[in-house]
Backbone of each chain as ProteinMPNN parsed JSONL, in Angstrom:
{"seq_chain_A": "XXXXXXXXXXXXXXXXXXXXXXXXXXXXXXXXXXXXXXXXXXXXXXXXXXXXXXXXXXXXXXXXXXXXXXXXXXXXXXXXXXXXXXXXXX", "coords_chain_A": {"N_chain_A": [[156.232, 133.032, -3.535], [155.91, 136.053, -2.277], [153.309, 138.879, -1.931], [154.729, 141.486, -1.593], [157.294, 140.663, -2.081], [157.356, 140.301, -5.064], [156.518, 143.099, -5.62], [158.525, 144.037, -4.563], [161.124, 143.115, -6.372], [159.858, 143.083, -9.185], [157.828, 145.023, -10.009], [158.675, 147.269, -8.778], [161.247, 147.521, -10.237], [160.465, 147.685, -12.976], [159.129, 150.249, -12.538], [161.125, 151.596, -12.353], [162.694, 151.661, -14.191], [161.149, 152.81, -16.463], [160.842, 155.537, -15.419], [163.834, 156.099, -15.911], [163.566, 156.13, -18.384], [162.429, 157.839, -19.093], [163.777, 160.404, -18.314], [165.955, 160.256, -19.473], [164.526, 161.69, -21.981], [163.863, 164.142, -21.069], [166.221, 164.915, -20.853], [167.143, 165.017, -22.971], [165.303, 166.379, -25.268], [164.716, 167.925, -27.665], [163.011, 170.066, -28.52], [161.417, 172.761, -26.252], [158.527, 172.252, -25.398], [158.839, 169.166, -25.394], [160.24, 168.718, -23.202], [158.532, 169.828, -21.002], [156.972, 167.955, -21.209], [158.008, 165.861, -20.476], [158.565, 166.564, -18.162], [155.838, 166.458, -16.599], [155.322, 163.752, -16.879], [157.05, 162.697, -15.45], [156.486, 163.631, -12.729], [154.003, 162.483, -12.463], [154.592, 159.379, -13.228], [156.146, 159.116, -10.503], [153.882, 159.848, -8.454], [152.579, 157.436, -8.936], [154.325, 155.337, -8.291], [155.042, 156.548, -5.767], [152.326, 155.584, -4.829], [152.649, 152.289, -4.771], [154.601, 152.498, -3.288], [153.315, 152.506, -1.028], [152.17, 150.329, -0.795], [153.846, 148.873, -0.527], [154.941, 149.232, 1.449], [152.851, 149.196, 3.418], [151.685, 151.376, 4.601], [149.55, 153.433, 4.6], [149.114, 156.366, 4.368], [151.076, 157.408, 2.837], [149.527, 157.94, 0.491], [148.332, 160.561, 0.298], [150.73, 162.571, -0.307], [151.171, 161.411, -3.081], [148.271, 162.139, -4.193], [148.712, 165.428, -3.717], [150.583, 165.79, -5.332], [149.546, 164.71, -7.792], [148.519, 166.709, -8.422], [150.114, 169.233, -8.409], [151.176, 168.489, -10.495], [149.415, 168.881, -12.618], [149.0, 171.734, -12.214], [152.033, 173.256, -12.828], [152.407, 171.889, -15.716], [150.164, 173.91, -16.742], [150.808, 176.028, -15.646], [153.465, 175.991, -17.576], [152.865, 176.419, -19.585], [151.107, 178.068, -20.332], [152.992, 180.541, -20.452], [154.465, 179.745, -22.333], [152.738, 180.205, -24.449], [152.601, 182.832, -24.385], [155.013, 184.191, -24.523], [157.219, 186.356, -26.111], [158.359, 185.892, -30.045], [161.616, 185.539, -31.38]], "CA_chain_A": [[156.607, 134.455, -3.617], [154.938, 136.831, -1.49], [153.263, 140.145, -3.278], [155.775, 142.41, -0.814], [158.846, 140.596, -2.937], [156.896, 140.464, -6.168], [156.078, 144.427, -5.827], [159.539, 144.855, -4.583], [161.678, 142.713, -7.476], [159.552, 143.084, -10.484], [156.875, 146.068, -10.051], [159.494, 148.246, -8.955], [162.228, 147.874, -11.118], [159.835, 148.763, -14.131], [158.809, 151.994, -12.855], [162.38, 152.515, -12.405], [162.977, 151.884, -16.01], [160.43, 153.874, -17.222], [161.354, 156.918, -14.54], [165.36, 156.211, -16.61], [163.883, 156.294, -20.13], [161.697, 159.499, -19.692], [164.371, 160.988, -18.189], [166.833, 160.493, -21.198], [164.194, 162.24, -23.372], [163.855, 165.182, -20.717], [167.491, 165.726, -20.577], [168.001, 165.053, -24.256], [164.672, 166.347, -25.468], [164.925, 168.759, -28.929], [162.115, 171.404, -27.953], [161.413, 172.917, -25.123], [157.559, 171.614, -25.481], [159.55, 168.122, -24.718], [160.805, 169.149, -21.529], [157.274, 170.031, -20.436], [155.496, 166.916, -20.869], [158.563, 165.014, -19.928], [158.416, 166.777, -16.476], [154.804, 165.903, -16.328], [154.868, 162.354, -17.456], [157.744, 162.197, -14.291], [155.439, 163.489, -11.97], [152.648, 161.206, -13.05], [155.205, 158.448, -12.886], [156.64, 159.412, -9.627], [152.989, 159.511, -7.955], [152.577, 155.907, -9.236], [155.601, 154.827, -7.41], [154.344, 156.411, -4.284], [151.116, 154.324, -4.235], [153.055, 151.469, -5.083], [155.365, 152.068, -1.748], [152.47, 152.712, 0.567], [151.327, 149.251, -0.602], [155.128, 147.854, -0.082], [155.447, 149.667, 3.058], [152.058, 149.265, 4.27], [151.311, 152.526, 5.001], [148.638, 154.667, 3.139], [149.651, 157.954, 4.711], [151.778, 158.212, 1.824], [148.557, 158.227, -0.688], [148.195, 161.843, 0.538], [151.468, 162.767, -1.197], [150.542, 160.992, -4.428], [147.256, 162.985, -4.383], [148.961, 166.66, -3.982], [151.882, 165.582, -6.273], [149.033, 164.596, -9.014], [147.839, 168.176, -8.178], [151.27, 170.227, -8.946], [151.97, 168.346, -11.812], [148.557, 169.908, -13.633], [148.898, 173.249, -12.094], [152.837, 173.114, -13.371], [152.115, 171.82, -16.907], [149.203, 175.027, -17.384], [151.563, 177.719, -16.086], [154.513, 176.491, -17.997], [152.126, 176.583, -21.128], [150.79, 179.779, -20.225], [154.145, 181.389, -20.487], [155.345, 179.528, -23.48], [152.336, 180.989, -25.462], [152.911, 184.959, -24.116], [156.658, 184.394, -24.833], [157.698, 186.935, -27.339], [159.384, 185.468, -30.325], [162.693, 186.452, -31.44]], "C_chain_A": [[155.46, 135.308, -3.081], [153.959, 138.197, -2.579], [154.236, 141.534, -2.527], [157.255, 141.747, -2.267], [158.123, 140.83, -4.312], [157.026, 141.838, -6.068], [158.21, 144.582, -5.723], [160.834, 144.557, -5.929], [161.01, 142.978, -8.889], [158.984, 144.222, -10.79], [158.005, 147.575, -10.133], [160.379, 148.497, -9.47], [161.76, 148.3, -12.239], [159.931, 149.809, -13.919], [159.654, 152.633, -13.029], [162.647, 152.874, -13.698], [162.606, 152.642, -16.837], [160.967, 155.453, -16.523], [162.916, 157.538, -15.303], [165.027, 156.828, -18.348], [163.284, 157.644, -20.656], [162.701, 160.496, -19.342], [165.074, 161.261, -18.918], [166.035, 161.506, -21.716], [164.038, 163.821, -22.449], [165.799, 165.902, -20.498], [167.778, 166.104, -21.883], [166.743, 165.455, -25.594], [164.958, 167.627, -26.851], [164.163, 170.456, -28.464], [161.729, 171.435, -26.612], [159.624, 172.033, -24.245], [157.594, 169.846, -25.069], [159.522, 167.864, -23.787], [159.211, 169.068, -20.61], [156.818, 169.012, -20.192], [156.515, 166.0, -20.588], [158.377, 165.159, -18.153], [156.484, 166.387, -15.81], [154.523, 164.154, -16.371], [155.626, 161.834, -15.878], [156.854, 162.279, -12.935], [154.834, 162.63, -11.888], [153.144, 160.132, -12.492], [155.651, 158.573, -11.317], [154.971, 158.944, -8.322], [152.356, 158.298, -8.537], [153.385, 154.978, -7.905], [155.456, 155.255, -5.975], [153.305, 155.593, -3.888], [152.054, 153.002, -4.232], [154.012, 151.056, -3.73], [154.397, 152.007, -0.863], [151.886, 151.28, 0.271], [152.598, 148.136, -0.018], [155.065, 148.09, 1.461], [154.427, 150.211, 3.991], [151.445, 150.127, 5.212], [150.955, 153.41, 4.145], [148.604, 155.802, 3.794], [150.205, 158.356, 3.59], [150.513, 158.537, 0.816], [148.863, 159.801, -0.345], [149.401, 162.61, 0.034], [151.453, 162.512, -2.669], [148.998, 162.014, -5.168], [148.095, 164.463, -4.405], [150.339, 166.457, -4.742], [150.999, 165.489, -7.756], [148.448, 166.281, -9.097], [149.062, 169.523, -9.047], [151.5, 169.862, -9.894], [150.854, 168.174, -12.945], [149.197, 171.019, -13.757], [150.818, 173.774, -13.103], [152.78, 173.683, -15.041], [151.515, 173.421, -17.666], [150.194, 175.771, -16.951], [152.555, 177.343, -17.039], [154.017, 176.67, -19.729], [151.669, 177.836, -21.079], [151.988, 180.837, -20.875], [154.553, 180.925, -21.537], [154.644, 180.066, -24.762], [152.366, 182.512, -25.202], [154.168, 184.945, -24.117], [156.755, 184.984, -26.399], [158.27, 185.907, -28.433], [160.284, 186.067, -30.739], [162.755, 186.681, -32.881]], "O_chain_A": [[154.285, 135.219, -3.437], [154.062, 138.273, -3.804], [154.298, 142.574, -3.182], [157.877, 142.43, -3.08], [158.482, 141.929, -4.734], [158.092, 142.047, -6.646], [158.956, 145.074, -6.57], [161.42, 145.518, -6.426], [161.826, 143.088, -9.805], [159.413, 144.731, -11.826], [158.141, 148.465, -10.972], [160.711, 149.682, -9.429], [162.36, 149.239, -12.763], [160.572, 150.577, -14.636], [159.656, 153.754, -13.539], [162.791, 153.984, -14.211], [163.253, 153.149, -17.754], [161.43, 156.347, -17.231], [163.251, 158.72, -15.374], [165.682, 157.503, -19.141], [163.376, 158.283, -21.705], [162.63, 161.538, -19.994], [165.13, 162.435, -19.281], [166.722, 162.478, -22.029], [164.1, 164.791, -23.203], [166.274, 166.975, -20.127], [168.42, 167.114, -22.172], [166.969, 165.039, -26.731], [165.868, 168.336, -26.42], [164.677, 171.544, -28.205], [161.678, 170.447, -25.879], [159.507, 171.504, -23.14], [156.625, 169.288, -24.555], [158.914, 166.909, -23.305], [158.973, 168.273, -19.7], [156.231, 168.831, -19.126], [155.96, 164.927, -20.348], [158.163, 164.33, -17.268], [156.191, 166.116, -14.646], [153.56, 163.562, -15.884], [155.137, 160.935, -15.193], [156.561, 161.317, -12.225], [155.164, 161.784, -11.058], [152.609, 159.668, -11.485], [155.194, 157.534, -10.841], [154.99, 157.984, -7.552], [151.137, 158.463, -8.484], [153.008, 154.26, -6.979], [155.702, 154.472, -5.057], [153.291, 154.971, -2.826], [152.076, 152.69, -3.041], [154.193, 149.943, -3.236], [154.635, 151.402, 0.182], [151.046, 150.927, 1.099], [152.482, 147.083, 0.61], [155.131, 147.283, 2.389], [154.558, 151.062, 4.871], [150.87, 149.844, 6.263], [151.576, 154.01, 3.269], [147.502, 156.3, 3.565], [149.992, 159.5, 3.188], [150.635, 159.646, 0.296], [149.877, 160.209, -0.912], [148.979, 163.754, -0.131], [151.73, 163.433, -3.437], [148.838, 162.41, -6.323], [148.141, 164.747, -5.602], [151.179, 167.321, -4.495], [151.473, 166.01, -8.765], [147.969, 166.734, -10.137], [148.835, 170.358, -9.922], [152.111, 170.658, -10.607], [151.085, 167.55, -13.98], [149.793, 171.441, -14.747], [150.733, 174.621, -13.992], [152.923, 174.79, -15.559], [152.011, 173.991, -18.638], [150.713, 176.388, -17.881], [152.836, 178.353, -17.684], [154.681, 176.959, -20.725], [151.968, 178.642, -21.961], [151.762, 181.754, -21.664], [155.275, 181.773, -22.062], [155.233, 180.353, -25.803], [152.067, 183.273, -26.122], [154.614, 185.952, -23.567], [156.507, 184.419, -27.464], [158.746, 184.91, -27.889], [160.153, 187.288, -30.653], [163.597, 187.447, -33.35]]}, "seq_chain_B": "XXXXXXXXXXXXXXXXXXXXXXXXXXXXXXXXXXXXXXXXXXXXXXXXXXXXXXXXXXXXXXXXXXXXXXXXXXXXXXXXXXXXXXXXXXXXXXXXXXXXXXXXXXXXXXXXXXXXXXXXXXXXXXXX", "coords_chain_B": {"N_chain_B": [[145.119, 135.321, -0.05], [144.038, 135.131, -2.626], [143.128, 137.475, -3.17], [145.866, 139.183, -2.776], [146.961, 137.636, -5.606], [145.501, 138.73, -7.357], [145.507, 141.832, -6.721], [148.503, 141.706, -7.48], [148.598, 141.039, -10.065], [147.566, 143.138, -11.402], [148.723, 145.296, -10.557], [150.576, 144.321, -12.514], [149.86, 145.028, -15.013], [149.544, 147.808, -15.188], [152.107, 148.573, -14.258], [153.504, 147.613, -16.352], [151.95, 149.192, -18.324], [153.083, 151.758, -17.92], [155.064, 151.436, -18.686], [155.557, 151.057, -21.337], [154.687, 153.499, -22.094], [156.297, 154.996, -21.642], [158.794, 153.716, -22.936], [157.593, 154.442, -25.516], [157.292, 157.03, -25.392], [160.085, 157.909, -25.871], [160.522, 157.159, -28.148], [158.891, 158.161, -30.563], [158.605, 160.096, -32.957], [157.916, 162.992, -32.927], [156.93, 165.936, -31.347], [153.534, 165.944, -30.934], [153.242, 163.727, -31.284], [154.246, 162.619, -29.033], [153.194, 163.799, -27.004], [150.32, 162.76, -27.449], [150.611, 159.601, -26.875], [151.874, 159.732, -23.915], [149.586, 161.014, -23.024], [147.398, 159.17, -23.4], [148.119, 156.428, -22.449], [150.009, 156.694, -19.965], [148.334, 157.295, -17.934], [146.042, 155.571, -17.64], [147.741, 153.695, -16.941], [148.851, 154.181, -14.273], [146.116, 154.808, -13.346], [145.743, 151.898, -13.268], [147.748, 150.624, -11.446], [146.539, 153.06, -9.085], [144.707, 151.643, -8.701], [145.367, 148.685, -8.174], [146.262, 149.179, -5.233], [144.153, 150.439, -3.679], [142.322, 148.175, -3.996], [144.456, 146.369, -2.525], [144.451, 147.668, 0.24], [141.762, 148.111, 1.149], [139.549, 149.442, 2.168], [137.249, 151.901, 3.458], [137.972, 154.313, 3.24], [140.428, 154.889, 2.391], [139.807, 154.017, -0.292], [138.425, 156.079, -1.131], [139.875, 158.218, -1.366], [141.664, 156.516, -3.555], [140.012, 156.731, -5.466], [139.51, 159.707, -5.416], [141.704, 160.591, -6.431], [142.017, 159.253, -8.863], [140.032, 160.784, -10.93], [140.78, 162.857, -10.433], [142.713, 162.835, -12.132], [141.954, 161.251, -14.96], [140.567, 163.823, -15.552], [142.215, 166.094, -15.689], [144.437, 165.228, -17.26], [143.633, 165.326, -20.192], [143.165, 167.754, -20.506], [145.909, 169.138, -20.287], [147.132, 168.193, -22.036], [145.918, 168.875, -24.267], [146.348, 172.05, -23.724], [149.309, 172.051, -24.004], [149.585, 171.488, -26.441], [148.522, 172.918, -27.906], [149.806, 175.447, -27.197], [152.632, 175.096, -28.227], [152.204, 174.695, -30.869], [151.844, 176.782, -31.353], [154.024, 178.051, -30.585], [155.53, 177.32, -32.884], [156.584, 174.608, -33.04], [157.451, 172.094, -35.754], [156.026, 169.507, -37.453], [155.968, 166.192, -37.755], [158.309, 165.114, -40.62], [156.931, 162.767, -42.143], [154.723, 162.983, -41.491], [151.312, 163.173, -42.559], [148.417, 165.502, -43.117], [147.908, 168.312, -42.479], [145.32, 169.479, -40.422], [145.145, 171.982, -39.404], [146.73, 174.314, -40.73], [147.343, 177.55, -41.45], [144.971, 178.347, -40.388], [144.962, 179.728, -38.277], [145.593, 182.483, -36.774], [147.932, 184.177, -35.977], [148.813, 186.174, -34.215], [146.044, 186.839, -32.767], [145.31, 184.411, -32.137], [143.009, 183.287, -32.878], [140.72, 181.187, -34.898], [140.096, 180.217, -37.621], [137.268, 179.03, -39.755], [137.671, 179.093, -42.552], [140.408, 179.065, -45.073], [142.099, 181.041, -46.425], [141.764, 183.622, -46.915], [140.005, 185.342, -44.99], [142.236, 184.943, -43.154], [144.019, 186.594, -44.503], [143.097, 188.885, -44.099], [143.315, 189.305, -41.329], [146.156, 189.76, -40.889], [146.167, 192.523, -42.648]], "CA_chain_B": [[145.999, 134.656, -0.848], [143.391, 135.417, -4.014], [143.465, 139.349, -2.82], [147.396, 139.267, -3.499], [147.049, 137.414, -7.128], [144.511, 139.955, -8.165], [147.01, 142.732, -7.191], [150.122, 140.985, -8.408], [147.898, 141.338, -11.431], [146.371, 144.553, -11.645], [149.938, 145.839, -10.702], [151.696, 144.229, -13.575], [149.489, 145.467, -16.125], [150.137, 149.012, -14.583], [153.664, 148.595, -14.466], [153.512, 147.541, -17.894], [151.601, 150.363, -19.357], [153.628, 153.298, -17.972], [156.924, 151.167, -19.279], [154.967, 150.584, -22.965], [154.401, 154.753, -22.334], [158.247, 155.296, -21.39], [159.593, 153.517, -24.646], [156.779, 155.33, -27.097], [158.106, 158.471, -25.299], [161.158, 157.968, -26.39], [160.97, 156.319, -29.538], [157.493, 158.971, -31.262], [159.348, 161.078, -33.737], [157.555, 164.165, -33.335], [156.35, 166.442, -30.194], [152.559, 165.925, -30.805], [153.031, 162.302, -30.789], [154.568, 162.454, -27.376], [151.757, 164.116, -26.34], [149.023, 161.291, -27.558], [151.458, 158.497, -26.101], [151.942, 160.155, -22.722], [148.184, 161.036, -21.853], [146.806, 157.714, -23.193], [148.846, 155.335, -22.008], [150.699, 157.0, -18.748], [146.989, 157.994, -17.785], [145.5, 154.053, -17.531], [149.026, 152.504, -15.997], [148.693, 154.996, -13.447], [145.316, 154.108, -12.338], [145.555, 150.679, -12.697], [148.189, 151.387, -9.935], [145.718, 153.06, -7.558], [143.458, 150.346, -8.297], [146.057, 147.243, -7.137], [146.577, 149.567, -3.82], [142.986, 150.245, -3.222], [142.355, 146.439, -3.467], [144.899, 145.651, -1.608], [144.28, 148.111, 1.898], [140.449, 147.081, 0.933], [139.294, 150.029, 3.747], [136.653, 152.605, 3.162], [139.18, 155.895, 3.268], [142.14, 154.632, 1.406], [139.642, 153.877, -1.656], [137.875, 157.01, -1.522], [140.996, 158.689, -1.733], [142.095, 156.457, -4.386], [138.574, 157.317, -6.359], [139.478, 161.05, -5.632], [143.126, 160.613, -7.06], [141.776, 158.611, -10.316], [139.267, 161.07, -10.796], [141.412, 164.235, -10.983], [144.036, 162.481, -12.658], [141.059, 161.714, -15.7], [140.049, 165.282, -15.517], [143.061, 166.917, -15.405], [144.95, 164.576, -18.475], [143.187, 166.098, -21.21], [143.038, 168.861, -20.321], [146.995, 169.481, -19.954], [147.665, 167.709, -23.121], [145.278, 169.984, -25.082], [146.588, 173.001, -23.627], [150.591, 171.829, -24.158], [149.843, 170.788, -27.651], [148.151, 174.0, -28.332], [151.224, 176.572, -27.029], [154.12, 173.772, -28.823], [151.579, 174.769, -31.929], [151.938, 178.421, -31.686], [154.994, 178.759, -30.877], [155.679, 177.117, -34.351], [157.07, 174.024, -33.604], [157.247, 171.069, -36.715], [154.979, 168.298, -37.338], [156.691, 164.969, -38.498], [158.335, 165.049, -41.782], [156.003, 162.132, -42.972], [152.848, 163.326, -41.302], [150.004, 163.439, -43.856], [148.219, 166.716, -43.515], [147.787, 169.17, -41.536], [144.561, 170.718, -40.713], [145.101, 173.847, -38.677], [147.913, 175.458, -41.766], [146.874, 178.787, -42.446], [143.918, 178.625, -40.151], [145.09, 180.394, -37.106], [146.101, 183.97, -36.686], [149.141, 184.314, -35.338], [148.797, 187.258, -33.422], [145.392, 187.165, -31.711], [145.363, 183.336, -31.55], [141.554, 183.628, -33.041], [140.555, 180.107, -35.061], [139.257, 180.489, -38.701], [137.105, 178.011, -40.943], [138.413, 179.387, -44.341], [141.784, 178.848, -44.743], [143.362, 181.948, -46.907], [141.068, 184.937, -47.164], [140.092, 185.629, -43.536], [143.715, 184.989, -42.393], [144.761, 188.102, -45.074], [142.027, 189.942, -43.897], [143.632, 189.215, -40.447], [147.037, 190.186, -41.148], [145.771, 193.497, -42.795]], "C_chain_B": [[145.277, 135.129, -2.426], [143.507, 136.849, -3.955], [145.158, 139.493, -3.105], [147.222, 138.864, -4.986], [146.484, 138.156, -7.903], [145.316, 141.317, -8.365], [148.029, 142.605, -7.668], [149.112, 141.524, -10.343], [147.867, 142.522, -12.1], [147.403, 145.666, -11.498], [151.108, 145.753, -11.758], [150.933, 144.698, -14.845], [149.938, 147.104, -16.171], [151.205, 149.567, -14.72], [154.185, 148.228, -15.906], [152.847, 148.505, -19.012], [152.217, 151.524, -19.149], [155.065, 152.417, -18.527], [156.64, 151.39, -20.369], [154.919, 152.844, -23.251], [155.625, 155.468, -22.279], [158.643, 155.158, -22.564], [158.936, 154.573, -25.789], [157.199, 157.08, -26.709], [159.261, 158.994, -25.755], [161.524, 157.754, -27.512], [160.178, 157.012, -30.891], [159.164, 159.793, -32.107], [158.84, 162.666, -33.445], [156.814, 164.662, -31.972], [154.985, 166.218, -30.204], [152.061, 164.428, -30.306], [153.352, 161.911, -29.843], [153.596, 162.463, -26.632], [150.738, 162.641, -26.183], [149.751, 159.837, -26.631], [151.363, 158.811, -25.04], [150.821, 160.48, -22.132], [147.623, 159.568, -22.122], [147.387, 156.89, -22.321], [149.284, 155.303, -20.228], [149.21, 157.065, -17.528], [146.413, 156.536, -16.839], [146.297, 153.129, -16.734], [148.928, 153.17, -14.656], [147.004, 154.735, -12.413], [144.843, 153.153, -12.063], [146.084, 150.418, -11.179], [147.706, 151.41, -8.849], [145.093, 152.31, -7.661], [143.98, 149.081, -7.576], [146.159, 147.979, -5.371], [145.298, 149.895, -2.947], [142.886, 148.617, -3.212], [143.382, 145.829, -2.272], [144.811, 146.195, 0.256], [143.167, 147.705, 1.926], [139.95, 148.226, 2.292], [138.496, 151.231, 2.826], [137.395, 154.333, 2.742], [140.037, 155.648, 2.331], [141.058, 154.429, -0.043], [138.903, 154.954, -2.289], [139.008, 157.906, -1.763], [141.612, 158.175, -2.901], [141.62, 156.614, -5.403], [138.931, 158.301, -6.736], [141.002, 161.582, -7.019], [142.599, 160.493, -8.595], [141.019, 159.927, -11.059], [140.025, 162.694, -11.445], [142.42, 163.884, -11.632], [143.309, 162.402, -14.521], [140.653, 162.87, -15.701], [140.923, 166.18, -16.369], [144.274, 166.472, -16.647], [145.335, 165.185, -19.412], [143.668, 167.23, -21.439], [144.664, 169.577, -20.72], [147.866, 168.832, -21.245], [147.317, 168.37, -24.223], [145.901, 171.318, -24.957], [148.242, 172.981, -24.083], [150.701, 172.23, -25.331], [149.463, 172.197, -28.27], [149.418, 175.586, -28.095], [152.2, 176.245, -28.322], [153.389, 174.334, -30.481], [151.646, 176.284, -32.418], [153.191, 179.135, -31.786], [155.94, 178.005, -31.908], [156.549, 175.705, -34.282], [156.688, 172.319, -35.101], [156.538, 169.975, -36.511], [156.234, 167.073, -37.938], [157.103, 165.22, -39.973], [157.197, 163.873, -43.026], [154.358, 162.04, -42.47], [151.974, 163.913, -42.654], [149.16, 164.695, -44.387], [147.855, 167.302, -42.018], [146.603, 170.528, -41.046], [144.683, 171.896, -40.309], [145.918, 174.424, -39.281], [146.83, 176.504, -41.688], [145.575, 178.879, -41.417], [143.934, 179.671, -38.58], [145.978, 181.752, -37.203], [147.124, 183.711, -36.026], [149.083, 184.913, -34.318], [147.615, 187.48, -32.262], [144.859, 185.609, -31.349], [143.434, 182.442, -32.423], [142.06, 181.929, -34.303], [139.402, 179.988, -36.377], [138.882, 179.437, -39.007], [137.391, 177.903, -41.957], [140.2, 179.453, -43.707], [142.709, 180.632, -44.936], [142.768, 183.735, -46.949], [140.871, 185.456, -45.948], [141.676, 185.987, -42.72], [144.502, 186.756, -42.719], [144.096, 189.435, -44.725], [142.474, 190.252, -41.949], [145.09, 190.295, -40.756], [146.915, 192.114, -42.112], [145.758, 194.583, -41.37]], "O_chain_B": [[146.049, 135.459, -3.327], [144.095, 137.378, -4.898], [145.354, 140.261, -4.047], [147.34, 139.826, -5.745], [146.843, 138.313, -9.07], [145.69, 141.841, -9.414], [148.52, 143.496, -8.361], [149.307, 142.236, -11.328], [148.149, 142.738, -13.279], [147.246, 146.756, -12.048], [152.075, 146.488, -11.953], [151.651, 144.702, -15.845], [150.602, 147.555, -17.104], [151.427, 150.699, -15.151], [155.243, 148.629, -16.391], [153.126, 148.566, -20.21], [152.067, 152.415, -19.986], [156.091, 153.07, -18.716], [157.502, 152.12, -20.858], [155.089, 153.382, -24.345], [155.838, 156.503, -22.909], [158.877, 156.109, -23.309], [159.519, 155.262, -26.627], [157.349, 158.025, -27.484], [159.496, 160.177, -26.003], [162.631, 158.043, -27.968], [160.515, 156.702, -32.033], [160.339, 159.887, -31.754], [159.6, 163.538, -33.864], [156.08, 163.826, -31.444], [154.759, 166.241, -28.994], [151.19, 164.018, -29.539], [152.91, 160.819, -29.485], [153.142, 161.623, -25.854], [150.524, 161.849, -25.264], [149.109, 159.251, -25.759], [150.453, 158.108, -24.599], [150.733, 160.37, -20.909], [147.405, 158.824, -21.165], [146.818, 156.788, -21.235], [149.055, 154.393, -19.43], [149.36, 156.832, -16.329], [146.387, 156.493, -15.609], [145.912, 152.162, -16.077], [148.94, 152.315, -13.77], [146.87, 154.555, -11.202], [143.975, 152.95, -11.215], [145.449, 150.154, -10.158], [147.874, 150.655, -7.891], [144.598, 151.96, -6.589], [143.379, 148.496, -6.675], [146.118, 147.22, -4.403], [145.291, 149.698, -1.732], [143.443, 147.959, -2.333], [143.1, 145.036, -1.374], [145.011, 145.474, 1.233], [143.058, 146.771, 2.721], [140.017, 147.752, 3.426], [138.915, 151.534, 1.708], [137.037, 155.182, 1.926], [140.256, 156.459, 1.431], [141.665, 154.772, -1.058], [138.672, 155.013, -3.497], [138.797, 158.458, -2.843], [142.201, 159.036, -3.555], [142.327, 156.69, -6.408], [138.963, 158.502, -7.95], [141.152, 162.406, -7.921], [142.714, 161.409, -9.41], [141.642, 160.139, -12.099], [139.837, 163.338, -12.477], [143.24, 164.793, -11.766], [143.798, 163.149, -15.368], [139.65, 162.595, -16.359], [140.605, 166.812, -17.376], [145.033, 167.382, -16.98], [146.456, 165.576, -19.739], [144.408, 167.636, -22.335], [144.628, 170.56, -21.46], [149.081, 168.983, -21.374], [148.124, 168.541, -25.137], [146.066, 171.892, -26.034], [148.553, 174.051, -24.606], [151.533, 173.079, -25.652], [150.18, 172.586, -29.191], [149.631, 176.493, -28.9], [152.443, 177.043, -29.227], [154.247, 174.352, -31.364], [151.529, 176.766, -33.544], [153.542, 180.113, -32.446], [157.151, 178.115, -31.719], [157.235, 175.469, -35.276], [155.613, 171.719, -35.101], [156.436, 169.493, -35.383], [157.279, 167.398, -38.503], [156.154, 165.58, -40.671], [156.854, 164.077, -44.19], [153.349, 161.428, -42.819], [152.122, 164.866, -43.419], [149.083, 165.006, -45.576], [147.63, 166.821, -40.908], [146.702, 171.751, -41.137], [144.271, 172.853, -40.966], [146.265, 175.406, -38.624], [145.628, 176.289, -41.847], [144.936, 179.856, -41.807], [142.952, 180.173, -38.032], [147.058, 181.786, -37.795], [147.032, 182.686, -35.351], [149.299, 184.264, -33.295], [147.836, 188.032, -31.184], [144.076, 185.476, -30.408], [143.03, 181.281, -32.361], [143.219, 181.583, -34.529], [138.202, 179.748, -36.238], [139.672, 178.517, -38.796], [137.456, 176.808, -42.514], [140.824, 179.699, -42.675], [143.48, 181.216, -44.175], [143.447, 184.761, -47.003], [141.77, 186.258, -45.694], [142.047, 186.919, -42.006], [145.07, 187.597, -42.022], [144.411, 190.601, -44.961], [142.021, 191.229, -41.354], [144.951, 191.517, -40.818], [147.927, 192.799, -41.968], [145.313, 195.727, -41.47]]}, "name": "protein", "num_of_chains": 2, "seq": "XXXXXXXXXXXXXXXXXXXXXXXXXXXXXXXXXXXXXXXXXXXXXXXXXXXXXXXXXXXXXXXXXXXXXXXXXXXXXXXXXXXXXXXXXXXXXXXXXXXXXXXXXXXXXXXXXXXXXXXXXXXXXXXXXXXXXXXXXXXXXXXXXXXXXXXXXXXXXXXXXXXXXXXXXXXXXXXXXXXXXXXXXXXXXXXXXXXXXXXXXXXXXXXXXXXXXXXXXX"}
């Protein structure tokens, strides 16, 4: 078994799994504080899964997506926290 | 042939700590504990990750880039887990029903956010 089929049968069907199970909790998440760090954790996960292709598909051009993807999904996180503590309550 | 088994490696631990960070995401009872689950864990699977893909291009650029990645990814964690946990805290939501205690009750103003050591006297002296 090569590490091209290994990455592509075993490596990548995890991340998928994990990418399925955070998603459940961001669709089906109680507070909105949920939502937040679910959409961060996807990010996170997501720029995983890009390194992980540029090593399937032998091309590290993609790193450079993985790097400004780990970038938006700080800057993200702090504004949507920003706004959730200057949100009036009702 | 040993440069593949090392990544096969270094990729399944990886792939195994953001899955181990998936389930505890799903399975924590309580928003704070999401938090702690999701920066530890997601944090370490993540740059084991860039570490099997640096090893495996093995090229001066691709690992300084994957240095730079790791690097702000540690930085930037904390940071975003502290600040979450701290809003999710203000704007009042619940701790676990069988969580133990709770130090910050009573110690934070509501209104100007300000961060007392006494619990009950200061606060009324706040609210005044």
């Amino acid at each position: 078994m090569t590490i091209n089929e290994y990455i592509e049968f075993i490596i990548l069907p995890i991340l998928g799994v994990s990418i399925v199970l955070v998603g459940f909790r961001f669709l089906m998440g109680p507070t909105i504080a949920d939502r937040i760090i679910a959409l961060d954790l996807l990010i996170t996960i997501g720029s995983g899964i890009i390194c992980i292709y540029s090593l399937f598909a032998n091309e590290p051009v993609l790193l450079d997506v993985a790097m400004i993807l780990a970038l938006i999904a700080f800057l993200s996180t702090v504004a949507f926290s920003y706004y959730l503590k200057k949100r009036k309550k009702k | 042939m040993i440069i593949d088994t090392i990544v096969g490696i270094v990729a399944t631990l990886g792939a195994l700590f953001v899955l181990f960070a998936a389930i505890g995401f799903v399975r924590m009872p309580d928003t704070y504990l999401r938090i702690s689950v999701t920066t530890k864990a997601a944090t370490l699977g993540i740059g084991l990750l860039m570490v099997a893909t640096a090893i495996y291009f093995d090229e001066i650029s691709i690992t300084t880039k994957v240095l730079a990645i790791i690097l702000f990814l540690f930085l930037t964690a904390p940071v975003s887990a502290h600040l979450i946990g701290r809003a999710s805290y203000f704007i009042g939501i619940e701790l676990w029903d069988k969580s133990v205690m709770d130090d910050l009750k009573g110690r934070y103003n509501k209104i100007t956010h300000r961060l007392n050591s006494e619990s009950d006297k200061n606060n009324q002296e706040f609210e005044d």
